[in-house]
MINUTI-776696 format. One record per residue: residue number from 1; x, y, z of N, C-alpha, C in turn. Coordinates in steps of 0.1 Angstrom, whole numbers. Last residue first. Layout:
<nodes>
(NUM; (X; Y; Z); (X; Y; Z); (X; Y; Z))
...
</nodes>
This chain:
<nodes>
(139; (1659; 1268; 966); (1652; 1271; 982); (1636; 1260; 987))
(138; (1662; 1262; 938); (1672; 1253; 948); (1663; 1250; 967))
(137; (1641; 1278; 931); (1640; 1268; 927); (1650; 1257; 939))
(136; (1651; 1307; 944); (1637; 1298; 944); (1633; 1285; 945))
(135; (1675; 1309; 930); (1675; 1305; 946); (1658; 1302; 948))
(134; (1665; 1310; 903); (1676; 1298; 907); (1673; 1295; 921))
(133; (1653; 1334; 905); (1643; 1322; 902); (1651; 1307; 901))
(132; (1677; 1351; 911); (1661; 1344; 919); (1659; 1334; 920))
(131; (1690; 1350; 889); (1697; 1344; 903); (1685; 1343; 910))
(130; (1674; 1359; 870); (1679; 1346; 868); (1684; 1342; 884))
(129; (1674; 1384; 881); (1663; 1377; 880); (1663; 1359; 874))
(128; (1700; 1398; 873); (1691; 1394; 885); (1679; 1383; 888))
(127; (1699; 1392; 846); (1706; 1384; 855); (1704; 1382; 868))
(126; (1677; 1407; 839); (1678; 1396; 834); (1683; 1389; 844))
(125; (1692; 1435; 851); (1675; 1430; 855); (1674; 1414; 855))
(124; (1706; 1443; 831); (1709; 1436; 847); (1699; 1431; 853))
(123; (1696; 1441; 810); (1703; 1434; 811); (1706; 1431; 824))
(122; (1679; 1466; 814); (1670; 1453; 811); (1682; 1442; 814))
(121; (1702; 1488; 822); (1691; 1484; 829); (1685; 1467; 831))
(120; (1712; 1488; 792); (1720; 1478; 805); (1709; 1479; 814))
(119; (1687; 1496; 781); (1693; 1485; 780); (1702; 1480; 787))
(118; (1685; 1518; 793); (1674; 1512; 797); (1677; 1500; 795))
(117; (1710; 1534; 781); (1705; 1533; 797); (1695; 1522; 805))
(116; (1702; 1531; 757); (1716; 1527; 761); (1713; 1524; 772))
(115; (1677; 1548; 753); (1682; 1537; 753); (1692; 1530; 756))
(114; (1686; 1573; 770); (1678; 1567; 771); (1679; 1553; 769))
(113; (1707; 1581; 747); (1715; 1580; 759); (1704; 1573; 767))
(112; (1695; 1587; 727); (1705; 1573; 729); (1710; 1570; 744))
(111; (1681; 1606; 734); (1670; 1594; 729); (1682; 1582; 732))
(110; (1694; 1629; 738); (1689; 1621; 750); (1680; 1605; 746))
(109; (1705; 1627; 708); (1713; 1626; 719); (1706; 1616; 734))
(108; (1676; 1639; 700); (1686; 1626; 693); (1694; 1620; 707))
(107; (1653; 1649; 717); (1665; 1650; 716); (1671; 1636; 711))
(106; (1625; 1662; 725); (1627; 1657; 712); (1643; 1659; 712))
(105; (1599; 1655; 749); (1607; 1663; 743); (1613; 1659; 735))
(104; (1577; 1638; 755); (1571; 1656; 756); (1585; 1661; 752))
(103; (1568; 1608; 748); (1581; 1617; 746); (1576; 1633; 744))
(102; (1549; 1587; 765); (1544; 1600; 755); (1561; 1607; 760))
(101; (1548; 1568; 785); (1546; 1562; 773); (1550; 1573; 763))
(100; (1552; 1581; 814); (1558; 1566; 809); (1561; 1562; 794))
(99; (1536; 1601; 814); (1553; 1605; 808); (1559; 1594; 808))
(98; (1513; 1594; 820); (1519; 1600; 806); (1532; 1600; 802))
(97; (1504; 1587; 843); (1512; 1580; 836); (1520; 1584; 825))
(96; (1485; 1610; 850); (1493; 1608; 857); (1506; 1598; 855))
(95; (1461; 1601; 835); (1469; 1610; 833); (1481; 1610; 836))
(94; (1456; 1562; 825); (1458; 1573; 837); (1469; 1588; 834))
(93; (1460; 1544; 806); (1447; 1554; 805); (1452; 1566; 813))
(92; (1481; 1532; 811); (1488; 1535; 802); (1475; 1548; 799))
(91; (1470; 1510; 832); (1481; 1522; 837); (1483; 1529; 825))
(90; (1464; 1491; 818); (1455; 1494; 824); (1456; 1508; 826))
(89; (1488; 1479; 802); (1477; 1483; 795); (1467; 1488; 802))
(88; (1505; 1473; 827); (1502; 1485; 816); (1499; 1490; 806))
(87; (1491; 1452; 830); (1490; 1460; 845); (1493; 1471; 835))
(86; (1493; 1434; 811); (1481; 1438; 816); (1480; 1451; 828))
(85; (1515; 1426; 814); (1511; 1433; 800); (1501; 1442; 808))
(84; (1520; 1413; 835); (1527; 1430; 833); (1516; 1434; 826))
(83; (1508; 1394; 832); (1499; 1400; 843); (1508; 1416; 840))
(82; (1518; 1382; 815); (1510; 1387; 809); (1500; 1394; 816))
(81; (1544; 1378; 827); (1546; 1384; 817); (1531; 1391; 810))
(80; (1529; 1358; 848); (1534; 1368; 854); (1537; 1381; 841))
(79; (1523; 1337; 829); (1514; 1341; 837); (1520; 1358; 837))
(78; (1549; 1325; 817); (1544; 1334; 811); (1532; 1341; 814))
(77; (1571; 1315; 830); (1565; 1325; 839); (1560; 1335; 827))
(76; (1594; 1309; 806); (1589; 1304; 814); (1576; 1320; 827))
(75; (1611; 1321; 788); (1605; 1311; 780); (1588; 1309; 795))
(74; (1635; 1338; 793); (1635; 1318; 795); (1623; 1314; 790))
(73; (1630; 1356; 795); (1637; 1355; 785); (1640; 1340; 780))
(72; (1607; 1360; 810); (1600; 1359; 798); (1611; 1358; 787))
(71; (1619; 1353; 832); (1606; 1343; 827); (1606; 1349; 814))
(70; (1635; 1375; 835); (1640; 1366; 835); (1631; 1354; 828))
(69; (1614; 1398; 840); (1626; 1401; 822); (1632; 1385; 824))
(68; (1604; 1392; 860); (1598; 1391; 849); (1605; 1395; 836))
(67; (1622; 1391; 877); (1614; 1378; 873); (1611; 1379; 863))
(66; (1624; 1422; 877); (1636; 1412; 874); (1630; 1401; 869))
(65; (1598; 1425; 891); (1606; 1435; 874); (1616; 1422; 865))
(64; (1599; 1420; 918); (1586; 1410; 904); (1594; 1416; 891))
(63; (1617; 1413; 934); (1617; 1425; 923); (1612; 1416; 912))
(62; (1613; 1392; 956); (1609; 1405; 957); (1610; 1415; 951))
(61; (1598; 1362; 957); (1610; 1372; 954); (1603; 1387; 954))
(60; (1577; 1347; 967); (1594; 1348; 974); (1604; 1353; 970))
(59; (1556; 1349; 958); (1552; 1350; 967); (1572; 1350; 977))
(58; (1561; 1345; 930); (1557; 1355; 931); (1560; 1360; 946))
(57; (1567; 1319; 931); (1579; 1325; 927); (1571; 1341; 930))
(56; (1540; 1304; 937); (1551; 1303; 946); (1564; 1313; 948))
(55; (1528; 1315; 919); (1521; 1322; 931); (1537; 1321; 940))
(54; (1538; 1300; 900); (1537; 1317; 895); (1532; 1319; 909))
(53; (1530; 1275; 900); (1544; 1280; 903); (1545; 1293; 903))
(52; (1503; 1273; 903); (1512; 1272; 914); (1524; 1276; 911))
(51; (1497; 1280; 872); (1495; 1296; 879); (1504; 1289; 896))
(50; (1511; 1259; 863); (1517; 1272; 860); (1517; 1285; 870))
(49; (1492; 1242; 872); (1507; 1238; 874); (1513; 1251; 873))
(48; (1468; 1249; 862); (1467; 1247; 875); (1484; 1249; 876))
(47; (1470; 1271; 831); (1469; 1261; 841); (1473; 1260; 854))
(46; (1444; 1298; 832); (1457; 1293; 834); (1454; 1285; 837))
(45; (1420; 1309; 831); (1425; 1307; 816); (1436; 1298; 818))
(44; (1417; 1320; 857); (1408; 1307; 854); (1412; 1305; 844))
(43; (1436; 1337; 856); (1440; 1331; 864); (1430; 1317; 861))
(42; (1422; 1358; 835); (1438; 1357; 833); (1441; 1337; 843))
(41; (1398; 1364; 853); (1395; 1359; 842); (1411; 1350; 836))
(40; (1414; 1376; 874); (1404; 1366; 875); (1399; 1359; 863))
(39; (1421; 1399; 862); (1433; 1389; 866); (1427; 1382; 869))
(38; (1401; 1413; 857); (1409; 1413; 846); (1416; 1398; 849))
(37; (1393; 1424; 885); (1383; 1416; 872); (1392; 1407; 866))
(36; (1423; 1439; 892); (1413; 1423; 899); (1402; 1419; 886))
(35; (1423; 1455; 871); (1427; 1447; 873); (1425; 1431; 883))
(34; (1404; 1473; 886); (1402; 1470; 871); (1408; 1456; 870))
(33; (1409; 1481; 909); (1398; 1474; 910); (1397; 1465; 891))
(32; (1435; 1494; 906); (1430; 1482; 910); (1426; 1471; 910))
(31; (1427; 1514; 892); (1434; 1502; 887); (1435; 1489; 894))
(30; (1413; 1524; 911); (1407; 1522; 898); (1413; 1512; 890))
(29; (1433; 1531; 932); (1424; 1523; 933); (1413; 1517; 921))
(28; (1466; 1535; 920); (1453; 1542; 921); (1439; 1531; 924))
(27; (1497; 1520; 937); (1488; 1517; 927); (1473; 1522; 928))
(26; (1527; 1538; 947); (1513; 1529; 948); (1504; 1526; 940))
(25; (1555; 1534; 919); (1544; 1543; 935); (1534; 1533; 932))
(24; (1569; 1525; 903); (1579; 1531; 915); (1568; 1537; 920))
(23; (1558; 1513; 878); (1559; 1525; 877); (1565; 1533; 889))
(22; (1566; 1486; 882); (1567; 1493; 870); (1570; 1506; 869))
(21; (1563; 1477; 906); (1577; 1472; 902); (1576; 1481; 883))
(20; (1540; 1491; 916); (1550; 1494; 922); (1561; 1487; 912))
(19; (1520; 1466; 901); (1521; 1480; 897); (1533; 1490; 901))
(18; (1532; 1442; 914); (1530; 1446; 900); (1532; 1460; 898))
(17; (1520; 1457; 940); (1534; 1451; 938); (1535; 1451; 922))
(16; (1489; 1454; 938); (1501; 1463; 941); (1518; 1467; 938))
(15; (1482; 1429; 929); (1482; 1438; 919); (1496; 1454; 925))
(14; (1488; 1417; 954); (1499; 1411; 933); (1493; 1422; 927))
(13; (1494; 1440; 980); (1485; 1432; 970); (1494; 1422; 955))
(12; (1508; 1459; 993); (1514; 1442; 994); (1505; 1436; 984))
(11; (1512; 1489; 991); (1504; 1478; 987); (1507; 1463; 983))
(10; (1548; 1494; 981); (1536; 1501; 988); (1525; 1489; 982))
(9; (1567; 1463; 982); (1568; 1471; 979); (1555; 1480; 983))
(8; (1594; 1452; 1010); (1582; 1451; 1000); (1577; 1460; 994))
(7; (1628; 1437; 1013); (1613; 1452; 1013); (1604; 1442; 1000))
(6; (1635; 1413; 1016); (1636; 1419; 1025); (1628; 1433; 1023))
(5; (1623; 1381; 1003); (1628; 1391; 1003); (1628; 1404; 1017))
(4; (1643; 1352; 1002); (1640; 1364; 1012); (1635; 1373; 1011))
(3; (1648; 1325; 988); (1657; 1338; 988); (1640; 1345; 995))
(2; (1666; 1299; 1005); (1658; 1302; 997); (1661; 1319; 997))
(1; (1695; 1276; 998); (1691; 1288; 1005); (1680; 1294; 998))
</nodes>
């Protein structure tokens, strides 16, 4: 059974989507455009065999997030891991991102309770994304 996905996310683009699976909104046109250069250079660096399976898996699941905690726990879909990197290293300039990276408040407590949080997060994520890239592969 292959797997489906059923939403997409705002801006169907790889850069769109990328950016949607990080930060949950559309992606600013500057980043965009940045990242297209960027991902052309990324995509002629790659091999032929890698970047096909990276279009294929890209192109049939639908929480690039998950794939991507899965590929990069497995070793595999290191295209996609470095198209993250890259999506927020681009996103990381933009005002409007600030509160992704920069702690505006200072609580022991909320700092655990964050982590904790983020970690079952990563964890489910993993397994999700394991059962993808399984129904991918089988599909």
């Amino acid at each position: 059974m292959s797997v489906i996905p059923e939403i997409r996310s705002p801006g169907e683009t790889e850069a769109g989507r990328i950016y949607f699976a990080i930060f949950g909104r559309a992606i600013p046109p500057i980043v965009q455009e940045r990242f297209a250069a960027a991902n052309a250079r990324l995509e002629r660096a790659a091999d032929p065999r890698e970047l096909a399976e990276y279009r294929r898996i890209v192109a049939a699941c639908a929480d690039l997030e998950a794939v991507e905690v899965a590929g990069r726990y497995t070793g595999r879909l290191k295209l996609l891991s470095r198209k993250f990197r890259l999506m927020v290293y681009l996103a990381e300039t933009l005002p409007e991102n600030q509160s992704f990276f920069v702690n505006e408040t200072s609580s022991f407590l909320a700092g655990l309770w964050h982590g904790f949080a983020g970690g079952v997060r990563t964890v489910f994520k993993l397994f999700k994304g394991v059962w993808l890239l399984r129904g991918v592969r089988r599909g």
